[in-house]
MARMAR-350427 format. One record per residue: residue in one letter; x, y, z of N, C-alpha, C in turn. Coordinates in nm, 2 decimals, m for minus. Atoms other than C-alpha are relative to their C-alpha. Layout:
<site><rest>a</rest><n_c1>X</n_c1><n_c2>Y</n_c2><n_c3>Z</n_c3><ca_c1>X</ca_c1><ca_c2>Y</ca_c2><ca_c3>Z</ca_c3><c_c1>X</c_c1><c_c2>Y</c_c2><c_c3>Z</c_c3></site>
...
This chain:
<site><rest>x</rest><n_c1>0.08</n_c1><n_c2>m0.12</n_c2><n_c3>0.00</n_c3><ca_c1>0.00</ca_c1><ca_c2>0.00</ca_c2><ca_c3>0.00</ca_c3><c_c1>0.09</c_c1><c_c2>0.12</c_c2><c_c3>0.00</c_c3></site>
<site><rest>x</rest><n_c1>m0.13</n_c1><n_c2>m0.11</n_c2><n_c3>m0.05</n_c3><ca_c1>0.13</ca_c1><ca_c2>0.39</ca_c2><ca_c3>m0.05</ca_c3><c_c1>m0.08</c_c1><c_c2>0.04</c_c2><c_c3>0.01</c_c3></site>
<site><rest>x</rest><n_c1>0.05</n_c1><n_c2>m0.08</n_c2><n_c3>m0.02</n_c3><ca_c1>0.03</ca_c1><ca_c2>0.65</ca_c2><ca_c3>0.07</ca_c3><c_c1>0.04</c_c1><c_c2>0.15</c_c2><c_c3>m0.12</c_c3></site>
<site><rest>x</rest><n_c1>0.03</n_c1><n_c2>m0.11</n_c2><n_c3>0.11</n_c3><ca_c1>m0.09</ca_c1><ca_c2>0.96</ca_c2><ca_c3>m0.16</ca_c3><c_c1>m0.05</c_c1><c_c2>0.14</c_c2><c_c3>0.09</c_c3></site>
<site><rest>x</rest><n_c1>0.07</n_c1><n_c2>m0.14</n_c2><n_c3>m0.05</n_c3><ca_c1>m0.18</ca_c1><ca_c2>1.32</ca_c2><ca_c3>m0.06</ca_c3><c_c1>m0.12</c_c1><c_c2>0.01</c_c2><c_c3>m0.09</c_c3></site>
<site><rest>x</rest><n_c1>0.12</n_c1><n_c2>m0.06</n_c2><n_c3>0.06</n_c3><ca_c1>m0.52</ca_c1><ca_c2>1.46</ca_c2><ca_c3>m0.17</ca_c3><c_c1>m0.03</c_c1><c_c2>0.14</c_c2><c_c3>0.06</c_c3></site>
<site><rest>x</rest><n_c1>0.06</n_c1><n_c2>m0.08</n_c2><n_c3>m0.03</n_c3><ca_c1>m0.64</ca_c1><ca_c2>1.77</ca_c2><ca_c3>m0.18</ca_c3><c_c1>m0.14</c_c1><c_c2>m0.01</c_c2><c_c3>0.12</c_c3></site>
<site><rest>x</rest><n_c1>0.12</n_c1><n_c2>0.00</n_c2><n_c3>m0.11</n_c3><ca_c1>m0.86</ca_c1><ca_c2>1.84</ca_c2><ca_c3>0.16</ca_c3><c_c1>m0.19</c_c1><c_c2>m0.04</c_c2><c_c3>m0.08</c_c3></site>
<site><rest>x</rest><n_c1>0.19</n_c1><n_c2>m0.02</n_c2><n_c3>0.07</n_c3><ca_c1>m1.22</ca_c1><ca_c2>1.91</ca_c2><ca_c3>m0.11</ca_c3><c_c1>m0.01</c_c1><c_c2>m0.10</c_c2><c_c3>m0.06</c_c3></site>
<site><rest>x</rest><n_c1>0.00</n_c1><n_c2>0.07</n_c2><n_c3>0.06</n_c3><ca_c1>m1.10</ca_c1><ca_c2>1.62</ca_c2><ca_c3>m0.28</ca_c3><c_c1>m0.07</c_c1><c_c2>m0.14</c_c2><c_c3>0.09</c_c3></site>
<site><rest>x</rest><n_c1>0.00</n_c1><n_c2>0.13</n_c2><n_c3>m0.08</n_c3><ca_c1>m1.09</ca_c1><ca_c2>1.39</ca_c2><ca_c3>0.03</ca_c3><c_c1>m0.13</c_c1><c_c2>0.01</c_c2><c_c3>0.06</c_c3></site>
<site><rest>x</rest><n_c1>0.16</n_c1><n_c2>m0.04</n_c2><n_c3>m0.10</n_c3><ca_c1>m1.40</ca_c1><ca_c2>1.57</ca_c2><ca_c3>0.21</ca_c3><c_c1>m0.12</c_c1><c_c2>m0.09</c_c2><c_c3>m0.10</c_c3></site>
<site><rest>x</rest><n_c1>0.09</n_c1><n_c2>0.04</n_c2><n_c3>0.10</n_c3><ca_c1>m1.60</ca_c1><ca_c2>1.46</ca_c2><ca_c3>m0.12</ca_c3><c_c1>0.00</c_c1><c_c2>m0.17</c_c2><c_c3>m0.02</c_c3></site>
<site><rest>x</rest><n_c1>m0.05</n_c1><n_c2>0.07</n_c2><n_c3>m0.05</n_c3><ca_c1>m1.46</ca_c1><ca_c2>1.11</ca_c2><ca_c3>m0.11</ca_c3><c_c1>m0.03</c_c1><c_c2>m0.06</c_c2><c_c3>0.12</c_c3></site>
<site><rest>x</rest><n_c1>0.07</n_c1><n_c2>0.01</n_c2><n_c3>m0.08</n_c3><ca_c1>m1.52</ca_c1><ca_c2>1.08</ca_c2><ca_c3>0.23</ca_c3><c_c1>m0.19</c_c1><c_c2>m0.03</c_c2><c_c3>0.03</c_c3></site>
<site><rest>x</rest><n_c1>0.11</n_c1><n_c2>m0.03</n_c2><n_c3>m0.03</n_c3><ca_c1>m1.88</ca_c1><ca_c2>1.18</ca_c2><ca_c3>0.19</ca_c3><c_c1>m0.07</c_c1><c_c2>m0.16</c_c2><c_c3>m0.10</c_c3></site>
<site><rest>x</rest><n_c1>0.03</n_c1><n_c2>0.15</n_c2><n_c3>0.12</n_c3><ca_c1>m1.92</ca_c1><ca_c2>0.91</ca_c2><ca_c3>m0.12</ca_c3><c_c1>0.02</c_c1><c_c2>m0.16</c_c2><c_c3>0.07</c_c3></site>
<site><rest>x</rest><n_c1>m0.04</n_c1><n_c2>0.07</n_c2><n_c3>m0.16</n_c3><ca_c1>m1.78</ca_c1><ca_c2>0.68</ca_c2><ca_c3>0.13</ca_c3><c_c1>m0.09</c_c1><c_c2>m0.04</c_c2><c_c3>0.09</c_c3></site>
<site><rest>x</rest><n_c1>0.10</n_c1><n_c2>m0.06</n_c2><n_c3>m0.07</n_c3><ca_c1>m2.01</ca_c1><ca_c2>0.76</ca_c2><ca_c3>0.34</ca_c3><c_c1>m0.16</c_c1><c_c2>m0.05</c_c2><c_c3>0.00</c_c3></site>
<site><rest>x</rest><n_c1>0.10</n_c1><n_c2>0.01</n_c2><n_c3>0.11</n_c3><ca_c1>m2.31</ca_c1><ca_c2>0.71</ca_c2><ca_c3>0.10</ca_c3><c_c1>m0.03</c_c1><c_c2>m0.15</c_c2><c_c3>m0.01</c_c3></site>
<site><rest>x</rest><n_c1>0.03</n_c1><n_c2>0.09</n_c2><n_c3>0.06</n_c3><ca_c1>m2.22</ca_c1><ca_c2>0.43</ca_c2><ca_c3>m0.02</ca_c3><c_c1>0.07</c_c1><c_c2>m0.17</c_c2><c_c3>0.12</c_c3></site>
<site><rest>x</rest><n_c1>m0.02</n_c1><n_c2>0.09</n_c2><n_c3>m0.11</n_c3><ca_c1>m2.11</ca_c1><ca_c2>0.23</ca_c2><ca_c3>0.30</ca_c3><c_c1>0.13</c_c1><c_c2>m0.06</c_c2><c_c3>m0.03</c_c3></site>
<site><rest>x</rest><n_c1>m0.13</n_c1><n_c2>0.08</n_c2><n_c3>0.01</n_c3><ca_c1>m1.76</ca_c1><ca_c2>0.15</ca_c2><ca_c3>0.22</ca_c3><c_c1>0.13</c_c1><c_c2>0.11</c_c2><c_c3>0.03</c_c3></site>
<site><rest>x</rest><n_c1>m0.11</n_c1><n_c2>m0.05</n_c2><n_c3>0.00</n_c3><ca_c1>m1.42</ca_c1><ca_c2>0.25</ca_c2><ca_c3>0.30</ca_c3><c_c1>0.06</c_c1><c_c2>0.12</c_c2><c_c3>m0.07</c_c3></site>
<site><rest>x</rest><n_c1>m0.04</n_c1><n_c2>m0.09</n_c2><n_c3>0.05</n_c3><ca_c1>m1.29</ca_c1><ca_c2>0.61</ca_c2><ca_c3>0.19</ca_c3><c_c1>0.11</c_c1><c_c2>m0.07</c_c2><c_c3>m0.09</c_c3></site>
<site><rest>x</rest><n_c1>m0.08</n_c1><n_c2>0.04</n_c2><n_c3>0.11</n_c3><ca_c1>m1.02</ca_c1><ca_c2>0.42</ca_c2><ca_c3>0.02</ca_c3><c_c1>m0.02</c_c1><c_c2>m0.08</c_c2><c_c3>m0.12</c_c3></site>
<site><rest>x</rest><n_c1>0.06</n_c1><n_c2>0.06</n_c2><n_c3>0.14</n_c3><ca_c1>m1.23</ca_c1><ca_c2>0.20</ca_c2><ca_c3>m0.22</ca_c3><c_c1>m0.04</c_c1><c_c2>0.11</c_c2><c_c3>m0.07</c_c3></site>
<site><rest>x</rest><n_c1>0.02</n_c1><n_c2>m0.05</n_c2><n_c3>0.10</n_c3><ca_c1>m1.36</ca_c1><ca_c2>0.50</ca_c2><ca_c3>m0.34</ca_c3><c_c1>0.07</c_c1><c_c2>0.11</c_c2><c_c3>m0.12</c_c3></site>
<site><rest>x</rest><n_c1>m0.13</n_c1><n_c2>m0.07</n_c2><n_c3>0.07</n_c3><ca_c1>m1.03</ca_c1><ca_c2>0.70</ca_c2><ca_c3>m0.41</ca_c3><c_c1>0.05</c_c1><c_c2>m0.17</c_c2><c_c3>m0.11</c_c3></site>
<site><rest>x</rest><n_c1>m0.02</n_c1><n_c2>0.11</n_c2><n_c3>0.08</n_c3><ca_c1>m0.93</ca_c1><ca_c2>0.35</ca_c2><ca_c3>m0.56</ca_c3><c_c1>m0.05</c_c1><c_c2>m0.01</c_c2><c_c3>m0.11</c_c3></site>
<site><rest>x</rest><n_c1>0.14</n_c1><n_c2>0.00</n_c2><n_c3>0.09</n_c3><ca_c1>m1.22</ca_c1><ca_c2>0.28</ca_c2><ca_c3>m0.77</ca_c3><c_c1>0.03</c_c1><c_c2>0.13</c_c2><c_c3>m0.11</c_c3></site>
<site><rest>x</rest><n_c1>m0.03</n_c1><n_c2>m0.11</n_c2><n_c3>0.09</n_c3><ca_c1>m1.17</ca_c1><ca_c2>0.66</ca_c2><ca_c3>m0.92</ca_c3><c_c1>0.07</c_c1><c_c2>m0.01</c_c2><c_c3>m0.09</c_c3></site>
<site><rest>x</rest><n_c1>m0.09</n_c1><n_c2>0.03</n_c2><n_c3>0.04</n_c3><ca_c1>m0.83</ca_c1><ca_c2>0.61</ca_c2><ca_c3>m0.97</ca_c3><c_c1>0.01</c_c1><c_c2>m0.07</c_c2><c_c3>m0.14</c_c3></site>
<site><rest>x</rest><n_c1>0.00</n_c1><n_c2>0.14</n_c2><n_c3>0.12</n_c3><ca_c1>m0.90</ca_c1><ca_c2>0.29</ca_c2><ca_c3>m1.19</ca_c3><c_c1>m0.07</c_c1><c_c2>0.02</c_c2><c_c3>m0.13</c_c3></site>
<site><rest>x</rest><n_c1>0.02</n_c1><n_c2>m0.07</n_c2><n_c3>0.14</n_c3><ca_c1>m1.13</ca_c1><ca_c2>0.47</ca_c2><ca_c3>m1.40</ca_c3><c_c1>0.07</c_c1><c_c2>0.12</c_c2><c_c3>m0.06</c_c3></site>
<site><rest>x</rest><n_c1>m0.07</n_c1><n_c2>m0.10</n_c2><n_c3>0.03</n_c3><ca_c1>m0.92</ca_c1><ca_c2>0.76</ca_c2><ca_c3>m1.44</ca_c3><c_c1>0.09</c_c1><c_c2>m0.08</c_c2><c_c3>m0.15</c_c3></site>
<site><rest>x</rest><n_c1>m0.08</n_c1><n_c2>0.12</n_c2><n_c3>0.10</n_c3><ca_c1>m0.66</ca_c1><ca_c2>0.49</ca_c2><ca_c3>m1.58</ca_c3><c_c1>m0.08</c_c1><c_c2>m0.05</c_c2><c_c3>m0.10</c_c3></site>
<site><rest>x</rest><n_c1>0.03</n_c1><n_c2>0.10</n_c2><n_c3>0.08</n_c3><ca_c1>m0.88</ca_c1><ca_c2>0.31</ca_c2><ca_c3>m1.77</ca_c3><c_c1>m0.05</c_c1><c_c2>0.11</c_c2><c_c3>m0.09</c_c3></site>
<site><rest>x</rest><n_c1>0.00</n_c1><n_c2>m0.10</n_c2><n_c3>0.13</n_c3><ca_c1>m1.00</ca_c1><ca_c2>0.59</ca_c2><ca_c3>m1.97</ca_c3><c_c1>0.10</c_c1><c_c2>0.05</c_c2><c_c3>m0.05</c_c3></site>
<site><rest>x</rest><n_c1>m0.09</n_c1><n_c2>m0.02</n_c2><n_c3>0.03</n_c3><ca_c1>m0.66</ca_c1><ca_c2>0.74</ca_c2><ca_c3>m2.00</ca_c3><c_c1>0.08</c_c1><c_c2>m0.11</c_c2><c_c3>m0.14</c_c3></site>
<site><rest>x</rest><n_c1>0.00</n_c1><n_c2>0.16</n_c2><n_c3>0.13</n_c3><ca_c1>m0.62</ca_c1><ca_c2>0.37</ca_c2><ca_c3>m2.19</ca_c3><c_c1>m0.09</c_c1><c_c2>0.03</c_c2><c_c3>m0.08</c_c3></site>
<site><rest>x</rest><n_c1>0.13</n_c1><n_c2>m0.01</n_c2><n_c3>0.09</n_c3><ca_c1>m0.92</ca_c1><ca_c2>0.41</ca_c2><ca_c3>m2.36</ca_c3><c_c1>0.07</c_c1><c_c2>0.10</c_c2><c_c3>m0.11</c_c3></site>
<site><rest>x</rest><n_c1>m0.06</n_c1><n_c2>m0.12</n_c2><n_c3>0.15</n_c3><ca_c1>m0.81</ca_c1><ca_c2>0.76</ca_c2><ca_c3>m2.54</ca_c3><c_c1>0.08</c_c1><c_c2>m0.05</c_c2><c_c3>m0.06</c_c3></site>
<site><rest>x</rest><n_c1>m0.07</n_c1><n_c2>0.02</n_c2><n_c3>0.07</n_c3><ca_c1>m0.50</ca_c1><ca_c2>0.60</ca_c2><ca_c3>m2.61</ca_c3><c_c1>m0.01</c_c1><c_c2>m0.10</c_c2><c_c3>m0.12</c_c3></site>
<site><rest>x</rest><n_c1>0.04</n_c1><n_c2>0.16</n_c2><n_c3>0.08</n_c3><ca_c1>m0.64</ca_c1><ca_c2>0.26</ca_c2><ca_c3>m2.79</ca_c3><c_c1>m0.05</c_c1><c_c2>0.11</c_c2><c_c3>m0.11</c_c3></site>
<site><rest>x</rest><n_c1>0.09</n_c1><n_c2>m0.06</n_c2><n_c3>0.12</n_c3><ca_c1>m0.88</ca_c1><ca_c2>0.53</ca_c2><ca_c3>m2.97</ca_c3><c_c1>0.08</c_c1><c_c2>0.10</c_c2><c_c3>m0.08</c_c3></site>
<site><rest>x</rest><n_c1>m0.06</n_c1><n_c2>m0.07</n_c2><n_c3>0.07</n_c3><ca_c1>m0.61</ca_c1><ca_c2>0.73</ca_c2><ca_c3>m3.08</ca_c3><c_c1>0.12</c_c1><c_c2>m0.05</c_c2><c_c3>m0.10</c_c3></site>
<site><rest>x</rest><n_c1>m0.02</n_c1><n_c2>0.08</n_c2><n_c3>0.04</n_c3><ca_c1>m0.42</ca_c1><ca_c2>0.44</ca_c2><ca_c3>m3.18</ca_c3><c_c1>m0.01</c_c1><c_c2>m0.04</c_c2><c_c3>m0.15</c_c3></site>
<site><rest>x</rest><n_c1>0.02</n_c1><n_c2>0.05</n_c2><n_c3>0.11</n_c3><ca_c1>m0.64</ca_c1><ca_c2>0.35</ca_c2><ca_c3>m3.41</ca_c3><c_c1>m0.06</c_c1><c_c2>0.11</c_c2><c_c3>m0.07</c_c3></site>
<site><rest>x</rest><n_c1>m0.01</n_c1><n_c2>m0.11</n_c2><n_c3>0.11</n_c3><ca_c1>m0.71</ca_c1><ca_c2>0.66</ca_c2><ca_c3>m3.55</ca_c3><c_c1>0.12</c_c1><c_c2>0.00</c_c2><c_c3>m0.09</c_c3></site>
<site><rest>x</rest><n_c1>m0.19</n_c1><n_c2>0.01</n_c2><n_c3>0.08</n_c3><ca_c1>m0.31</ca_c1><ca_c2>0.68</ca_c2><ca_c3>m3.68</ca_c3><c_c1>m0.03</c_c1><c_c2>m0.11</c_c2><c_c3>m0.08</c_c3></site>
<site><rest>x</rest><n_c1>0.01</n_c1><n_c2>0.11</n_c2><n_c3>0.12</n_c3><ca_c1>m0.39</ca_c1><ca_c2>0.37</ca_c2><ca_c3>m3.82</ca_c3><c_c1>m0.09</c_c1><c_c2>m0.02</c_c2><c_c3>m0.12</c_c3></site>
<site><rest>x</rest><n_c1>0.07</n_c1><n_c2>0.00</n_c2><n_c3>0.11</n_c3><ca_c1>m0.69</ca_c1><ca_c2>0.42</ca_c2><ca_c3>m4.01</ca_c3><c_c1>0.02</c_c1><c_c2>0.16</c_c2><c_c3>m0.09</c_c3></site>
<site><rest>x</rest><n_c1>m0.06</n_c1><n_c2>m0.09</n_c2><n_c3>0.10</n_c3><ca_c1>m0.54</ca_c1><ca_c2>0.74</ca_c2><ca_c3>m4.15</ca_c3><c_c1>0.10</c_c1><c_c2>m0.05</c_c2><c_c3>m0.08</c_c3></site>
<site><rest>x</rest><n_c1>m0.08</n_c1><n_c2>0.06</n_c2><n_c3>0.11</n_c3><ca_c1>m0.24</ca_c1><ca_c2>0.56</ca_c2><ca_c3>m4.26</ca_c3><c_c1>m0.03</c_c1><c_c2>m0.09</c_c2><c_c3>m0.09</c_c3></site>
<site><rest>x</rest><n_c1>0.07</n_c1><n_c2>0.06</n_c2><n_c3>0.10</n_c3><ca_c1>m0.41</ca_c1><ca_c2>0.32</ca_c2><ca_c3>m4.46</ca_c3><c_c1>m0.10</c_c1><c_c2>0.08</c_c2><c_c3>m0.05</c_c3></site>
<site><rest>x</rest><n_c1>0.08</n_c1><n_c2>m0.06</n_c2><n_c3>0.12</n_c3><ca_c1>m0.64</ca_c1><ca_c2>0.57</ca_c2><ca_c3>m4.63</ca_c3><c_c1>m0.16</c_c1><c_c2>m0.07</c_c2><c_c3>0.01</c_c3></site>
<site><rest>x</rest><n_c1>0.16</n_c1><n_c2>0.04</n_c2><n_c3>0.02</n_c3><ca_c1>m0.96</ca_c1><ca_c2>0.37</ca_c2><ca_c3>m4.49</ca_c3><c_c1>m0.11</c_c1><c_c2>0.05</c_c2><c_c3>0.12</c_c3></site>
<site><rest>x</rest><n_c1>0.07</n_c1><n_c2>m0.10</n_c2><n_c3>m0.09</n_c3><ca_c1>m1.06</ca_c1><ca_c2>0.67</ca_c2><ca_c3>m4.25</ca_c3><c_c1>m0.14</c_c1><c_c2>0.03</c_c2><c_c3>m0.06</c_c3></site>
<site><rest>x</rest><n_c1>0.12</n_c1><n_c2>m0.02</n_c2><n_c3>0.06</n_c3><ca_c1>m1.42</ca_c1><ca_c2>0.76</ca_c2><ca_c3>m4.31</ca_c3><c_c1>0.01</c_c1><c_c2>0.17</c_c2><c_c3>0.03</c_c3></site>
<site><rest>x</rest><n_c1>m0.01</n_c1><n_c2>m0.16</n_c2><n_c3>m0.01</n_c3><ca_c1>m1.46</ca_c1><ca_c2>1.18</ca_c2><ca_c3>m4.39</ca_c3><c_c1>m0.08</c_c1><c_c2>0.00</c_c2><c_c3>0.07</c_c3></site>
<site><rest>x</rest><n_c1>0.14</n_c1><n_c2>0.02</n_c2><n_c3>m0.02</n_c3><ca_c1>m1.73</ca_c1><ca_c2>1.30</ca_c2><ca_c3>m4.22</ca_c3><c_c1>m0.16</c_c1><c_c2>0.06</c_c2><c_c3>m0.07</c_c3></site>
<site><rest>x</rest><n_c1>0.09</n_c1><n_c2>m0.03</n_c2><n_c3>0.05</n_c3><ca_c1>m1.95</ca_c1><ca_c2>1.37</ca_c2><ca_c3>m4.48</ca_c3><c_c1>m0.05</c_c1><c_c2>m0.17</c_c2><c_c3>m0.02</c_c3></site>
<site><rest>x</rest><n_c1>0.03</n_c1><n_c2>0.18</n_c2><n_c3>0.00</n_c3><ca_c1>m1.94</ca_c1><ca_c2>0.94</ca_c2><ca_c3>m4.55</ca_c3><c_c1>m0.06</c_c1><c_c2>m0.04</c_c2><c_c3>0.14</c_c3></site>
<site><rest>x</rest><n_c1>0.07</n_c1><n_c2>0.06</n_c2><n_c3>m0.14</n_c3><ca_c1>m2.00</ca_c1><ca_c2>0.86</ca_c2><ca_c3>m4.15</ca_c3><c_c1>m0.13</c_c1><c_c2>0.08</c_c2><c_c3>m0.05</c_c3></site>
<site><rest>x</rest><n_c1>0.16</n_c1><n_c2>m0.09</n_c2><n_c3>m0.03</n_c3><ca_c1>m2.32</ca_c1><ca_c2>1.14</ca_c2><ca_c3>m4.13</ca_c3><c_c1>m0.12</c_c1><c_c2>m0.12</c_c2><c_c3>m0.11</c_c3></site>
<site><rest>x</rest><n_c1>0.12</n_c1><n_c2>0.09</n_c2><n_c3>0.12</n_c3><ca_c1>m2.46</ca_c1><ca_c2>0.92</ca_c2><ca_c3>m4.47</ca_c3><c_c1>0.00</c_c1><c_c2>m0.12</c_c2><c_c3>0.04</c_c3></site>
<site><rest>x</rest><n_c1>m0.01</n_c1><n_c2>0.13</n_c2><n_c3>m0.03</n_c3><ca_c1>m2.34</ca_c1><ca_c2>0.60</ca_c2><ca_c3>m4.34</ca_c3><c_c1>m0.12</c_c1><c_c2>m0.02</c_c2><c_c3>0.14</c_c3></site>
<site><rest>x</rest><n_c1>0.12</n_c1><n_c2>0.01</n_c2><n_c3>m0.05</n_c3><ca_c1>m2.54</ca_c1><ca_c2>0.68</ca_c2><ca_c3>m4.04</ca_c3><c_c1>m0.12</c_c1><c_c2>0.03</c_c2><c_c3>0.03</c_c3></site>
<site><rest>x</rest><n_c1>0.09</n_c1><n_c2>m0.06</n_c2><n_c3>0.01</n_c3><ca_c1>m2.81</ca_c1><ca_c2>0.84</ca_c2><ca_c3>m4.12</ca_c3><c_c1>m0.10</c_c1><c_c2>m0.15</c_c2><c_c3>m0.10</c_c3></site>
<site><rest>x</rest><n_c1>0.01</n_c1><n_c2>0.16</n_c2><n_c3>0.06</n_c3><ca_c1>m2.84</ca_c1><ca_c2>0.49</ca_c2><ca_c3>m4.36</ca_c3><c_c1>m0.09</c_c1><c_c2>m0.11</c_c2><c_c3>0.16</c_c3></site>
<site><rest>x</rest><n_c1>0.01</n_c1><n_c2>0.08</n_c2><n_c3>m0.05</n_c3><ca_c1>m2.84</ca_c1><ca_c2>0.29</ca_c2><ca_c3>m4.08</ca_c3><c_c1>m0.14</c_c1><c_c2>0.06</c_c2><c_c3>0.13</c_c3></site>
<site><rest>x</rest><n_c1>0.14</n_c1><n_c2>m0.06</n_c2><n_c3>m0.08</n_c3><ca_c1>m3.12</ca_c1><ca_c2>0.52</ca_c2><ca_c3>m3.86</ca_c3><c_c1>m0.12</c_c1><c_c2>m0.02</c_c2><c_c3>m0.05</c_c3></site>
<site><rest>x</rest><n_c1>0.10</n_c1><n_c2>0.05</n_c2><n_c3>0.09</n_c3><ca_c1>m3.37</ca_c1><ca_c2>0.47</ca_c2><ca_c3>m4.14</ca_c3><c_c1>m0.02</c_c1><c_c2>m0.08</c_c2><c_c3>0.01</c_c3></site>
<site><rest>x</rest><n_c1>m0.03</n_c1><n_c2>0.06</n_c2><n_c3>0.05</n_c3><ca_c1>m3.29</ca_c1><ca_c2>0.13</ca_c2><ca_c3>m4.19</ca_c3><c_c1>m0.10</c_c1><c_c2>m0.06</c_c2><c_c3>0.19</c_c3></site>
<site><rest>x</rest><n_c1>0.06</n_c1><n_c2>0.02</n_c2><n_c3>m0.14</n_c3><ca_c1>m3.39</ca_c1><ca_c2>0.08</ca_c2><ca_c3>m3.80</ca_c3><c_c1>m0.15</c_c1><c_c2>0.05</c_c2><c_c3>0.03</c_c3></site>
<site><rest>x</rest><n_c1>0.15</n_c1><n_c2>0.00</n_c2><n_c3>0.04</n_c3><ca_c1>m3.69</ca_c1><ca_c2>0.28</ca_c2><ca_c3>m3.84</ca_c3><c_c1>m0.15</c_c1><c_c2>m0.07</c_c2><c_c3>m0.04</c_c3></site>
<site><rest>x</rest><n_c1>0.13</n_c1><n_c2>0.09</n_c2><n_c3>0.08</n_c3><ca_c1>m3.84</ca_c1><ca_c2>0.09</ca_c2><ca_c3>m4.09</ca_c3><c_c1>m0.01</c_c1><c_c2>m0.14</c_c2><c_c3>0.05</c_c3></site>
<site><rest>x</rest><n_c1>0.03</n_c1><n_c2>0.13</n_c2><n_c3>m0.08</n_c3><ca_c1>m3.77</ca_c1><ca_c2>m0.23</ca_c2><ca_c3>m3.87</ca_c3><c_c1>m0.04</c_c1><c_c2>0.02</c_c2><c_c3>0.09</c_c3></site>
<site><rest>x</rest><n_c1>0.11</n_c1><n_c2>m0.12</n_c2><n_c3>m0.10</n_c3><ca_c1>m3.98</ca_c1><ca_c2>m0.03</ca_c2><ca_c3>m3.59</ca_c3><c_c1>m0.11</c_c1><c_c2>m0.06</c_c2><c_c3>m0.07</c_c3></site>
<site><rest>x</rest><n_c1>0.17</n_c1><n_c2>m0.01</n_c2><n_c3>0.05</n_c3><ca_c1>m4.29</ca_c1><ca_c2>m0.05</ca_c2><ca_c3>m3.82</ca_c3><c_c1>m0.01</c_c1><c_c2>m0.13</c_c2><c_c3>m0.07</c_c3></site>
């Protein structure tokens, strides 16, 4: 285990969620934490593959996505009725 500093508003709020949700002030700084990270992953995966689908040339503009999905909102529509 280490120890981390937090801002007092940070920990009060924290605390209070804690609180809330009946568990240990440190599951919920944890828990944060984890999604902080995991999104930080996330951008990077999605930025990833952006580079990649530019370098191959099989990026979609966004005039193609808007028709592609505007395609597939109709298409859902009419399987509605």
């Amino acid at each position: 285990m280490s120890t981390v500093e937090l801002d007092e508003r940070v920990l009060e709020a924290a605390r209070r969620e804690a609180d809330r949700r009946g568990i240990d002030v440190s599951e919920v700084v944890t828990a944060a934490v984890q999604r902080f990270v995991a999104g930080a992953d996330l951008q990077e995966l999605l930025a990833e593959f952006r580079r990649r689908d530019e370098a191959s040339g099989d990026a979609l503009g966004e005039d193609e996505a808007n028709r592609l999905a505007a395609e597939e909102l109709a298409s859902v529509r009419r399987e509605r009725h």
